[in-house]
Backbone as a chain_set.jsonl record, in Angstrom:
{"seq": "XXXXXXXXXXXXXXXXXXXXXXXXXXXXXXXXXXXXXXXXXXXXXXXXXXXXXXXXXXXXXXXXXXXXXXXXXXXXXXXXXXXXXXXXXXXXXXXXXX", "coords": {"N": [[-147.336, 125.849, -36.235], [-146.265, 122.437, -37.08], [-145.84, 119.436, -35.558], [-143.808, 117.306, -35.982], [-144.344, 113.528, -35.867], [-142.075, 111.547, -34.94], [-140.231, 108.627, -36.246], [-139.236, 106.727, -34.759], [-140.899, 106.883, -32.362], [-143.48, 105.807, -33.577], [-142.514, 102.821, -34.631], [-142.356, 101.956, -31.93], [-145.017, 101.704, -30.9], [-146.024, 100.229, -32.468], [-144.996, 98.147, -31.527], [-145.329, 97.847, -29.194], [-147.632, 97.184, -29.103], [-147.465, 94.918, -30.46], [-146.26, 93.023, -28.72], [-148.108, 93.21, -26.702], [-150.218, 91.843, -27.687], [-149.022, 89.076, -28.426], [-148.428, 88.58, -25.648], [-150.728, 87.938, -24.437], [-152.005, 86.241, -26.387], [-150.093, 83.673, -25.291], [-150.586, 83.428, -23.015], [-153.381, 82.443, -23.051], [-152.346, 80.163, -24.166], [-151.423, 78.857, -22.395], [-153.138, 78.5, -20.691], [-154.522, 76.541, -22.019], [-152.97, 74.419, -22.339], [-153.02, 73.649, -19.814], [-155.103, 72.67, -19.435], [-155.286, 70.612, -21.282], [-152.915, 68.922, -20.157], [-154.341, 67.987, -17.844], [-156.302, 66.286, -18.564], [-155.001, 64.103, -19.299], [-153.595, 63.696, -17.073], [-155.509, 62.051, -15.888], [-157.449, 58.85, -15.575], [-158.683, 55.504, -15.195], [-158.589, 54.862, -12.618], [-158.773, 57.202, -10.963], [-160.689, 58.991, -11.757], [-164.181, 58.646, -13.472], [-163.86, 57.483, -15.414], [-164.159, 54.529, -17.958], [-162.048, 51.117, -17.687], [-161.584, 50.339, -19.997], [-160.614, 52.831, -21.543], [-158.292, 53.3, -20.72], [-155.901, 53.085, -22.24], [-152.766, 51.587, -23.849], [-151.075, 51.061, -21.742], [-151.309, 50.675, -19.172], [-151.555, 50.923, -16.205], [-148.71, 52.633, -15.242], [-147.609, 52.95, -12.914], [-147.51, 50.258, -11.635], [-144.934, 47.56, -11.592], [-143.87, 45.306, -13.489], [-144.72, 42.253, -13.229], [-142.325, 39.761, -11.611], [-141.241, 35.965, -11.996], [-140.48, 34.359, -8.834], [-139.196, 32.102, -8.778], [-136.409, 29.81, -9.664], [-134.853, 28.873, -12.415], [-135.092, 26.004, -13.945], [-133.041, 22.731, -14.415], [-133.678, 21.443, -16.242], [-134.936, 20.699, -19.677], [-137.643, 21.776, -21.147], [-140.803, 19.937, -21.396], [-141.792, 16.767, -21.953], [-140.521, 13.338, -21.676], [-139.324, 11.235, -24.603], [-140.925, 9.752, -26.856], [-142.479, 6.162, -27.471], [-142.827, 4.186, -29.58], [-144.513, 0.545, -29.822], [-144.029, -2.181, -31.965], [-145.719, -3.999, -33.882], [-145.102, -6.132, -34.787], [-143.232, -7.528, -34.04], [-143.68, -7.464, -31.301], [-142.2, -6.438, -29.678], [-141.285, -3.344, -27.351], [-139.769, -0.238, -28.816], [-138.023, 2.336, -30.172], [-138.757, 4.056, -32.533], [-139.996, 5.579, -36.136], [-142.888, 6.351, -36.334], [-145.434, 4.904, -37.761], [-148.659, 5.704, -40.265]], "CA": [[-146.225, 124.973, -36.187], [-146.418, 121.256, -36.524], [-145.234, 118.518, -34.291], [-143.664, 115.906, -36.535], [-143.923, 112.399, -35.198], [-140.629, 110.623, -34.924], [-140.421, 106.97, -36.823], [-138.909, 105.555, -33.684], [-142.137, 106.321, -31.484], [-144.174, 104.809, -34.517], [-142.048, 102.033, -34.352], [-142.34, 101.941, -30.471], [-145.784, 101.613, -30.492], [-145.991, 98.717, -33.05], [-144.186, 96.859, -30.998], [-146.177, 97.644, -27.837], [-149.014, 96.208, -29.463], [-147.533, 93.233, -30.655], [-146.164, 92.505, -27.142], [-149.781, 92.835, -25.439], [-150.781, 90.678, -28.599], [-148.307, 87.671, -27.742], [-148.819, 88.466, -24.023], [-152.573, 87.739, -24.563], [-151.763, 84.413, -26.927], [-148.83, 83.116, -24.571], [-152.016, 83.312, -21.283], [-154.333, 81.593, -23.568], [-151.869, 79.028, -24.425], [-150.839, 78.428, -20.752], [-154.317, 77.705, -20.126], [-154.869, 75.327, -22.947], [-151.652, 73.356, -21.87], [-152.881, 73.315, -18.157], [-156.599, 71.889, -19.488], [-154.859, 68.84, -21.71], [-152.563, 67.782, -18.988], [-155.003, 67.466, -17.065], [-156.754, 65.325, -18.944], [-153.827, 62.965, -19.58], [-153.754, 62.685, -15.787], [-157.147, 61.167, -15.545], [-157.046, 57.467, -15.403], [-159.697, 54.923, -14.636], [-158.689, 54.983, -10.917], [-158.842, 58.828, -10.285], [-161.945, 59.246, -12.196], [-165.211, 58.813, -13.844], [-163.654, 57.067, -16.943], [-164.074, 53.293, -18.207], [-160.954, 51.041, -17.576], [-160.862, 50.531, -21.64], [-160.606, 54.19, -21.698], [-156.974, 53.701, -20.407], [-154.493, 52.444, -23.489], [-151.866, 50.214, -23.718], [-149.861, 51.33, -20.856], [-152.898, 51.136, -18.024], [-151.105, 51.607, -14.607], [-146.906, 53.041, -14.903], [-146.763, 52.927, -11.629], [-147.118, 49.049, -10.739], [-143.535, 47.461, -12.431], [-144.318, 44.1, -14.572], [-144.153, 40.662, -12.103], [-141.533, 38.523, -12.048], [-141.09, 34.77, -11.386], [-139.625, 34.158, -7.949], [-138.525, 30.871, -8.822], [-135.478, 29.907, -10.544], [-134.985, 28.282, -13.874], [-134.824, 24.4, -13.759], [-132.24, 22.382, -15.19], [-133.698, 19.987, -17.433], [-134.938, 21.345, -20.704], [-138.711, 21.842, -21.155], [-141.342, 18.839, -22.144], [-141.788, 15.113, -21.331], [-139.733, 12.345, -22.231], [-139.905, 10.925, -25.918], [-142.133, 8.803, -27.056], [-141.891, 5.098, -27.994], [-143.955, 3.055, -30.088], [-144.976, -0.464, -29.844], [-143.966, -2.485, -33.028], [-147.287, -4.811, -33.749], [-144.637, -7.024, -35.785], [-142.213, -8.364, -33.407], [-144.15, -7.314, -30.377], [-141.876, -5.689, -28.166], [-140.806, -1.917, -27.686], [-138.982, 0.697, -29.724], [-137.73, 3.788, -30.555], [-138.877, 4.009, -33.991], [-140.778, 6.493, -36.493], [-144.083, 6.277, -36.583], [-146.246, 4.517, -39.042], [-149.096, 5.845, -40.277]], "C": [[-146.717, 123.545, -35.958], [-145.91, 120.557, -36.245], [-145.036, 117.931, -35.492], [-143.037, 114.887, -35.881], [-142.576, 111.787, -35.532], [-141.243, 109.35, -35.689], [-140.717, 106.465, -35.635], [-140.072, 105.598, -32.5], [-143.64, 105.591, -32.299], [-143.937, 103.695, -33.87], [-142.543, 101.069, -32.945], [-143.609, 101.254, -30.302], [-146.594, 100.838, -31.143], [-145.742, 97.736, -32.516], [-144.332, 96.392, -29.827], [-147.258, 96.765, -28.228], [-148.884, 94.945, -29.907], [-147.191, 92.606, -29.818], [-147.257, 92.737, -26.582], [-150.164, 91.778, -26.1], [-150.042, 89.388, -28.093], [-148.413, 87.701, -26.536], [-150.307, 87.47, -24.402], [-152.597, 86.315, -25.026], [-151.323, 83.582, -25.929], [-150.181, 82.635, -23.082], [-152.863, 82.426, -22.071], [-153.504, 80.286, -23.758], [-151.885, 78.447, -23.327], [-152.151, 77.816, -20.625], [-154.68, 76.793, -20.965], [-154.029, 73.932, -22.658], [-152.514, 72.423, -20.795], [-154.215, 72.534, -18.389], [-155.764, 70.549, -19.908], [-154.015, 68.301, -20.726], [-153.324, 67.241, -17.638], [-155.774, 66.584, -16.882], [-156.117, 64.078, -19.274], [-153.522, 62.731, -18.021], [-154.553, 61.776, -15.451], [-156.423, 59.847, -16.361], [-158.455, 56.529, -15.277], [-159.931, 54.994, -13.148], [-158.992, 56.359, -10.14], [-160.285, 59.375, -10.898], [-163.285, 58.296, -12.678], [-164.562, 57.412, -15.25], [-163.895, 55.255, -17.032], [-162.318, 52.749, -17.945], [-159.951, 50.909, -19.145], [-160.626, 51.93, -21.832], [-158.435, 54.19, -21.876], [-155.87, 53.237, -21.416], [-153.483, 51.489, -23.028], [-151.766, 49.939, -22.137], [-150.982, 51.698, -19.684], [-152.709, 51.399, -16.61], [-149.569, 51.339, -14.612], [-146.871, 52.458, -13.722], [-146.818, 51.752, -10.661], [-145.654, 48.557, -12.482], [-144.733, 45.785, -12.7], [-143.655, 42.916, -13.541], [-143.316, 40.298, -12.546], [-141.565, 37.571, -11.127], [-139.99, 35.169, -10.107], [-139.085, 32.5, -7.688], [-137.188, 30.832, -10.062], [-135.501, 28.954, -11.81], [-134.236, 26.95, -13.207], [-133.918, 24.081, -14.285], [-132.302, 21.495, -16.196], [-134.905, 20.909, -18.503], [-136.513, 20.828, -20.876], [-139.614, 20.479, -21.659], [-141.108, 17.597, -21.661], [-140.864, 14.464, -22.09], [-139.968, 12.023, -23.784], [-140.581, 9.304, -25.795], [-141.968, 7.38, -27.571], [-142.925, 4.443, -28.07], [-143.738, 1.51, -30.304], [-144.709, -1.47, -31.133], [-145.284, -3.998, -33.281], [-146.303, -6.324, -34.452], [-143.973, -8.589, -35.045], [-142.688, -8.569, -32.062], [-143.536, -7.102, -29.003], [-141.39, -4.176, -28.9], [-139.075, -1.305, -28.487], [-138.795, 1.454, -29.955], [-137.559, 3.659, -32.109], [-139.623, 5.258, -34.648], [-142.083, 5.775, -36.321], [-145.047, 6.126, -37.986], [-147.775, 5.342, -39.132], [-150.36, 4.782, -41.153]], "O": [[-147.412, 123.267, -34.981], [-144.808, 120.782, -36.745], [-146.015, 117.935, -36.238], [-141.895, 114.88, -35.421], [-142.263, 111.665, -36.717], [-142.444, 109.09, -35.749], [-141.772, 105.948, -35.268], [-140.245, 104.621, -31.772], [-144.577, 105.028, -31.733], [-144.588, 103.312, -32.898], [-142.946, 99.906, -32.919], [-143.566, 100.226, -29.627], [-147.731, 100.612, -30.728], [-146.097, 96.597, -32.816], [-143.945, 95.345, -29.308], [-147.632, 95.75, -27.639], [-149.722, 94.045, -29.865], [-147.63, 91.456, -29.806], [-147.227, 92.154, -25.498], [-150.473, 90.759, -25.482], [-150.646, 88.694, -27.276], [-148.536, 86.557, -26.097], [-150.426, 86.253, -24.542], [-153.041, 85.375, -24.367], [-152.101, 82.69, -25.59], [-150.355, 81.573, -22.485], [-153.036, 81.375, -21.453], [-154.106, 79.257, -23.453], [-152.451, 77.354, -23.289], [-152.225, 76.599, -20.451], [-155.414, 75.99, -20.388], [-154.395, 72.76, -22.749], [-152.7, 71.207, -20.762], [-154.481, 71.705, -17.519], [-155.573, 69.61, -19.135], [-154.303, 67.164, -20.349], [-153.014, 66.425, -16.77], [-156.102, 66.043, -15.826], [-156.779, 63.067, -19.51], [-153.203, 61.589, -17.691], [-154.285, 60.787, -14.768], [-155.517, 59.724, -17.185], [-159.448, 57.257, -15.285], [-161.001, 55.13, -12.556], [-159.362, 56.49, -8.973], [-160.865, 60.27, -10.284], [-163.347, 57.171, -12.181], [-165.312, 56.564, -15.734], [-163.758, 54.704, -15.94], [-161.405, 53.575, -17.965], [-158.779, 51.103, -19.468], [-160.232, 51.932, -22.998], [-157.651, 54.734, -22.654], [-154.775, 53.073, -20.879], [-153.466, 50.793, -22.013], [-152.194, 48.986, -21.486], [-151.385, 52.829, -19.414], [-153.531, 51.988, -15.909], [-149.07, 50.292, -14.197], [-146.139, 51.496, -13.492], [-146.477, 51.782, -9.478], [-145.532, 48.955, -13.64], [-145.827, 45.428, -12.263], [-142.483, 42.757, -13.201], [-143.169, 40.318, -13.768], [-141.772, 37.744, -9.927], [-139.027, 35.932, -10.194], [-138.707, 31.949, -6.654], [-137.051, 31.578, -11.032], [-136.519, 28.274, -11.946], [-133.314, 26.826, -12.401], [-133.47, 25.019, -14.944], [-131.418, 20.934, -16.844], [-135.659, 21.729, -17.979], [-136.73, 19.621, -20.774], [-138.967, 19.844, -22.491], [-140.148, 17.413, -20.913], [-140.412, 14.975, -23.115], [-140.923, 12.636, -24.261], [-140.65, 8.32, -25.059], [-141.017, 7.395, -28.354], [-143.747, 4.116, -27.214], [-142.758, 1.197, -30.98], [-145.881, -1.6, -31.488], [-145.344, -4.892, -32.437], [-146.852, -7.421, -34.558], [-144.058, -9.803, -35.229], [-142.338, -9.596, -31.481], [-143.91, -7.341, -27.855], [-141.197, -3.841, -30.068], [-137.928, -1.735, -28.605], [-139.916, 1.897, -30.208], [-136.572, 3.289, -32.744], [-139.954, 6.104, -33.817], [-142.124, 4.554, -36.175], [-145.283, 6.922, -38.895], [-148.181, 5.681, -38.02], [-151.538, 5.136, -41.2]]}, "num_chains": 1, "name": "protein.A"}
Protein backbone atom coordinates (compact mmCIF):
# COMPACT_ATOMS: atom_id res chain seq x y z
CA UNK A 1 0.00 0.00 0.00
CA UNK A 2 1.16 3.45 -0.85
CA UNK A 3 1.00 6.64 1.06
CA UNK A 4 -0.01 9.32 -1.41
CA UNK A 5 1.33 12.74 -0.58
CA UNK A 6 -1.31 15.39 -0.34
CA UNK A 7 -0.71 18.72 -2.70
CA UNK A 8 -1.45 20.85 0.31
CA UNK A 9 1.65 19.45 2.38
CA UNK A 10 3.70 19.97 -0.96
CA UNK A 11 2.44 23.24 -1.04
CA UNK A 12 3.14 23.68 2.77
CA UNK A 13 6.52 23.01 2.48
CA UNK A 14 7.25 25.42 -0.46
CA UNK A 15 6.24 27.94 1.44
CA UNK A 16 8.24 26.98 4.54
CA UNK A 17 11.19 27.36 2.55
CA UNK A 18 10.46 30.48 1.07
CA UNK A 19 9.70 31.96 4.53
CA UNK A 20 13.24 30.81 6.02
CA UNK A 21 14.47 32.23 2.54
CA UNK A 22 13.01 35.89 3.14
CA UNK A 23 13.66 35.40 6.89
CA UNK A 24 17.39 34.97 6.02
CA UNK A 25 17.29 38.10 3.28
CA UNK A 26 15.07 40.43 5.62
CA UNK A 27 18.40 39.71 8.69
CA UNK A 28 20.85 40.44 6.05
CA UNK A 29 19.11 43.48 5.01
CA UNK A 30 18.66 44.76 8.63
CA UNK A 31 22.24 44.53 8.92
CA UNK A 32 23.14 46.32 5.78
CA UNK A 33 20.71 49.23 6.78
CA UNK A 34 22.26 49.34 10.37
CA UNK A 35 26.08 49.50 8.62
CA UNK A 36 25.02 52.64 6.12
CA UNK A 37 23.39 54.61 8.81
CA UNK A 38 26.00 54.43 10.51
CA UNK A 39 28.07 55.77 8.25
CA UNK A 40 25.85 58.77 7.49
CA UNK A 41 26.24 59.49 11.21
CA UNK A 42 29.92 60.00 11.02
CA UNK A 43 30.85 63.57 10.66
CA UNK A 44 34.16 65.32 10.90
CA UNK A 45 33.55 65.97 14.65
CA UNK A 46 32.71 62.34 15.79
CA UNK A 47 35.37 60.85 13.76
CA UNK A 48 38.45 60.15 11.86
CA UNK A 49 37.13 61.90 8.66
CA UNK A 50 38.43 65.24 6.87
CA UNK A 51 36.12 68.34 7.39
CA UNK A 52 35.77 68.39 3.31
CA UNK A 53 34.52 64.97 3.77
CA UNK A 54 31.31 66.61 5.21
CA UNK A 55 28.97 68.16 2.15
CA UNK A 56 27.04 71.01 1.79
CA UNK A 57 25.10 70.83 4.90
CA UNK A 58 28.34 70.48 7.48
CA UNK A 59 26.84 70.92 11.04
CA UNK A 60 22.40 70.71 11.21
CA UNK A 61 22.63 71.23 14.44
CA UNK A 62 24.11 74.92 14.77
CA UNK A 63 20.95 77.26 13.11
CA UNK A 64 22.40 80.00 10.49
CA UNK A 65 23.43 83.60 12.47
CA UNK A 66 21.51 86.38 12.41
CA UNK A 67 22.17 90.16 12.58
CA UNK A 68 21.28 91.54 15.99
CA UNK A 69 21.04 94.88 14.75
CA UNK A 70 18.21 96.47 13.11
CA UNK A 71 17.85 97.78 9.63
CA UNK A 72 18.77 101.54 9.23
CA UNK A 73 16.70 104.03 7.70
CA UNK A 74 18.53 105.65 5.07
CA UNK A 75 19.02 103.64 1.94
CA UNK A 76 22.45 102.04 1.32
CA UNK A 77 25.68 104.05 -0.24
CA UNK A 78 27.21 107.56 0.03
CA UNK A 79 25.91 110.68 -1.11
CA UNK A 80 26.09 111.57 -4.95
CA UNK A 81 28.69 112.83 -6.51
CA UNK A 82 29.37 116.32 -7.93
CA UNK A 83 31.70 117.44 -10.41
CA UNK A 84 33.66 120.53 -10.71
CA UNK A 85 32.92 122.39 -14.07
CA UNK A 86 36.66 123.58 -15.32
CA UNK A 87 34.53 126.21 -17.46
CA UNK A 88 32.81 128.44 -15.13
CA UNK A 89 34.68 127.23 -12.12
CA UNK A 90 32.28 126.58 -9.56
CA UNK A 91 30.28 123.34 -8.51
CA UNK A 92 27.62 121.14 -10.05
CA UNK A 93 25.49 118.46 -10.37
CA UNK A 94 26.19 117.54 -13.81
CA UNK A 95 27.08 114.35 -16.07
CA UNK A 96 30.29 113.61 -16.40
CA UNK A 97 32.59 114.40 -19.21
CA UNK A 98 34.83 112.18 -20.44
Amino acid sequence: MTVQEDPRDKRIKELEYLLEQALARITQLEAQVKDLQQQLAKNSRNSSKPPSSDGFNKHPSKPNPQSLRSKGQHKAGGPKRRYVSRANGHAHAGVRRQ
